[in-house]
C-alpha positions as CSV (number, residue, x, y, z in Angstrom):
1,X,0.0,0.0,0.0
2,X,2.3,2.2,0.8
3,X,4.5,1.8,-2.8
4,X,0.9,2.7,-4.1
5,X,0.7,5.6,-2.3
6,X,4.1,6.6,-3.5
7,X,3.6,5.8,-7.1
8,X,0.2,8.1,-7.0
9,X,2.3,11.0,-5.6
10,X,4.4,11.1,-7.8
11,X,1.9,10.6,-10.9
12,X,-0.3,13.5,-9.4
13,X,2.8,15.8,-9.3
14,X,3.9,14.8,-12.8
15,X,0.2,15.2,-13.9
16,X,0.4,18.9,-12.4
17,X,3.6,19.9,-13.4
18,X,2.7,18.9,-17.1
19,X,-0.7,18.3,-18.0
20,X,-4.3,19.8,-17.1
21,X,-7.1,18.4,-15.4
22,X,-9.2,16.3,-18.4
23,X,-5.6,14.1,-17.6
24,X,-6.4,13.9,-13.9
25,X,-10.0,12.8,-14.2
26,X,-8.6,9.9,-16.2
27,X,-6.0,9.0,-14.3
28,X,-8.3,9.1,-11.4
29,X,-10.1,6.8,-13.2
30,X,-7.6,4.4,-14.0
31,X,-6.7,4.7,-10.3
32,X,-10.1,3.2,-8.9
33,X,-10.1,0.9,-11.2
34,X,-6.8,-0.5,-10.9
35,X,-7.2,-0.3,-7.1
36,X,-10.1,-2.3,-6.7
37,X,-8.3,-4.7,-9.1
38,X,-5.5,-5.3,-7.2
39,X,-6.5,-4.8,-3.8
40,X,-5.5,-7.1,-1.5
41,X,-8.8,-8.5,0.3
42,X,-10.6,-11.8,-0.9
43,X,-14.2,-11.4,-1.4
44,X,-16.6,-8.6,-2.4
45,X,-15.8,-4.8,-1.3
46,X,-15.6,-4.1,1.8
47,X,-14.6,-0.7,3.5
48,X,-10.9,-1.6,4.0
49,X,-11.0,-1.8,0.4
50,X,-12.6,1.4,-0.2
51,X,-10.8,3.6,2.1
52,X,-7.6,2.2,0.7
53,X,-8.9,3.5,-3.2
54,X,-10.4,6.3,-1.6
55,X,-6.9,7.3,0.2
56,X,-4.8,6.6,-3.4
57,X,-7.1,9.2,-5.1
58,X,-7.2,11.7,-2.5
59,X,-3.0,11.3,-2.7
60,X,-2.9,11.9,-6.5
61,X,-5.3,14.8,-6.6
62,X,-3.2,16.4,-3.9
63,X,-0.1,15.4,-5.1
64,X,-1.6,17.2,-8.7
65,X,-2.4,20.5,-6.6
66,X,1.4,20.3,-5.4
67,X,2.5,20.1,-8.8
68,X,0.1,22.9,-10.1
69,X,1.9,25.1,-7.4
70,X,5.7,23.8,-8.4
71,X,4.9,24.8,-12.2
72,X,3.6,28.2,-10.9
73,X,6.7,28.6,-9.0
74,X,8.9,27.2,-11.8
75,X,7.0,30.0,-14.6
76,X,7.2,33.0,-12.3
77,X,11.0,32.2,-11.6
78,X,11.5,31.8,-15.3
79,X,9.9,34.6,-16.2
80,X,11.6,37.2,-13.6
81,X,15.1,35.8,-14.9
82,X,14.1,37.5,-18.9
C-alpha cells in the first residue's frame, strides 16, 4: 500500500507539473479501477477496500495541486530571470 501511495504521488505531481485536469480525471479513473483490481482483500468490497482507493485518489489529486503550485513557482521564476 504504501508503494501505491508513493507511485500516485508522484503521478499526481507529474500530472500537475505537465498536464491539465481532463488528464487527472482519467487517471483518477484508471486509479479506482486498478485499485479495486489489485486490492489485496478476498471477497466482495468491503470498507478496508474502499478507504484504501479512496486514500490513493485523494493522494494523486493532492499530489496534482502540489504540482500545479511547483509549475507556478517554476513559470514566475522563469519569467523574472528574462
Amino acid at each position: 500500500m504504501l508503494w501505491g501511495l508513493v507511485a500516485a504521488g508522484v503521478i499526481g505531481i507529474l500530472l500537475g507539473f505537465r498536464v491539465r485536469a481532463p488528464a487527472l480525471i482519467v487517471a483518477t479513473a484508471v486509479v479506482v479501477v486498478a485499485g479495486a483490481v489489485v486490492g489485496d482483500t478476498d471477497g466482495w468490497f468491503d470498507r478496508y477496500r474502499l478507504l484504501s482507493i479512496l486514500l490513493l485518489v485523494v493522494t494523486l489529486q493532492c499530489a496534482y495541486l502540489v504540482g500545479l503550485f511547483v509549475r507556478l513557482i517554476w513559470r514566475r521564476a522563469v519569467t523574472r530571470e528574462r
